[in-house]
N, C-alpha and C positions, 0 to 999 in steps of 0.2 A: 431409515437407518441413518443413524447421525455418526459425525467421525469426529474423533479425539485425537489432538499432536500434543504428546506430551513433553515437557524439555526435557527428556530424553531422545528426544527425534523419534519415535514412537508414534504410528497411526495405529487407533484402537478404533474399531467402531463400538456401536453403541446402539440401544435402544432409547434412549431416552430423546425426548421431542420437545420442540418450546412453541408452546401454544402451538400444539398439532402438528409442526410443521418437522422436519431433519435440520440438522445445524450444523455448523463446524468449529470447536471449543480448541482455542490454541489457548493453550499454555503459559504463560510469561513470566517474566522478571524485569523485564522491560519499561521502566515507568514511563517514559515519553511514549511508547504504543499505547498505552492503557492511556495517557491522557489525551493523545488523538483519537483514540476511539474514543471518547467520552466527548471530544467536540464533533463527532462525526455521527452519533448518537444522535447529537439534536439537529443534523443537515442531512435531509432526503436530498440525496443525491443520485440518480439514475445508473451511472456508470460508476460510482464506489461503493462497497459489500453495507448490507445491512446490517448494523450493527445490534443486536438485539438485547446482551445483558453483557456486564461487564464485573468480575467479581475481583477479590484483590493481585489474581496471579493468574485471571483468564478471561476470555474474551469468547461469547458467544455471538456468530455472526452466521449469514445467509451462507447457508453451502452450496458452490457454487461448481459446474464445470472445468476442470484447468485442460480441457485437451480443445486447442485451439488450431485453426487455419492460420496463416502470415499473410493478411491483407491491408492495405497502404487505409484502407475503413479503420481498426485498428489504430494506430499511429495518429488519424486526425481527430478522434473519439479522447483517445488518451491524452491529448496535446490539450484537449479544452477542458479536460478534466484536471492539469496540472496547473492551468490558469484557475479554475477554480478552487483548488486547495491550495495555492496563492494568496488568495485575496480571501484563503480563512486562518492567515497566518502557518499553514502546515506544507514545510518543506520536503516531497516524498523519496528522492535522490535515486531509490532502488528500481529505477525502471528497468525491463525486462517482461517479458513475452510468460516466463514464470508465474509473475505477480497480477497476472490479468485471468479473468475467468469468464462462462457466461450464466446468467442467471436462468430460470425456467422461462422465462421471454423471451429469451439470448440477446439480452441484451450486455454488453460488453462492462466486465465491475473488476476496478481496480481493490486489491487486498492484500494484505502482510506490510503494516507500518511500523515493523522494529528496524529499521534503518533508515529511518524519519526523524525531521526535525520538531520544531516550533518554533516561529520567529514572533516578534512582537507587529503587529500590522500597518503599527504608523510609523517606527526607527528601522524596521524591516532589519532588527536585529535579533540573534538568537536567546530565545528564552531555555529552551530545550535543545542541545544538538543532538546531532545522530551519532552513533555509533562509527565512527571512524576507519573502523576495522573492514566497512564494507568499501568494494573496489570501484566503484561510481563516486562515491565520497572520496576516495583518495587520489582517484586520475583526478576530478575538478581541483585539489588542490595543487594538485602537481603541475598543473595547466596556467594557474598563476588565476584560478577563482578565486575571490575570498568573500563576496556578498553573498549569502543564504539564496536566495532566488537566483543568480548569474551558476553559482552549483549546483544548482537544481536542472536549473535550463541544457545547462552543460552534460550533466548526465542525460536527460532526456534525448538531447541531439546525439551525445554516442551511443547510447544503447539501443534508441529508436529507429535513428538511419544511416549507422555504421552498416558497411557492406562487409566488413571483414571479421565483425563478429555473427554476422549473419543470424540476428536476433528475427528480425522479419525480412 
């Protein structure tokens, strides 16, 4: 059983399978998601969702678990997975206990990049920015961030091991 978000905020399941398997087809309008997925497409990466097909306004990816434990494994899984979409130019900012899942492994996969950047790899400046409207993006600027990576980081450290949002 595969599941459908449509941009109506809408979950539809479905029957339909990609090469055999269930999937999770999110919706978008989002062109920076779509073009992160498209760089993440050609990066197997263990702990971020499998990206499987990409069409002009959706995004077929690995369906994954969202009901998770709060363990400090978590947080240093995520922390090297943020280094990693780093250094592939892709600022993630929306961290959150939300945005994590686990695979039929369980192994721990970060997903949902419409509040995601693109920076360029060597000016480490923005090609794509995020959506501004989200509240990890808007505390780093309130905070006096202004480098893609230093808000990124910045998000990660409040959301990750803030004790008063009590994320994990």
């Amino acid at each position: 059983m595969s599941i459908i978000y449509t941009l109506e905020g809408e979950m539809i399941t479905s029957n339909k399978l990609y090469e055999g398997q269930s999937f999770f087809r999110k919706m978008t309008t989002c062109s920076c998601e779509i073009n992160i997925c498209k760089i993440l497409q050609k990066y197997n990466h263990k702990n971020i969702v499998k990206i499987y097909q990409i069409g002009e306004n959706y995004i077929d990816m690995e369906l994954l678990n969202i009901y998770l434990q709060n363990t400090l494994e978590i947080k240093n899984i995520m922390n090297c997975c943020k280094n990693d979409l780093q250094q592939l130019g892709i600022i993630y900012i929306d961290w959150k206990i939300d945005n994590i899942g686990l695979d039929i492994n369980n192994n721990y996969k970060l997903f949902d990049f419409d509040g995601s950047g693109i920076i360029d790899i060597l000016s480490k400046e923005w090609i794509q920015k995020p959506n501004s409207l989200f509240f990890s993006y808007r505390k780093a600027i309130e905070n006096g961030q202004k480098n893609p990576i230093d808000i990124d980081n910045f998000s990660f450290n409040m959301n990750m091991y803030n004790n008063e949002t009590k994320i994990f």
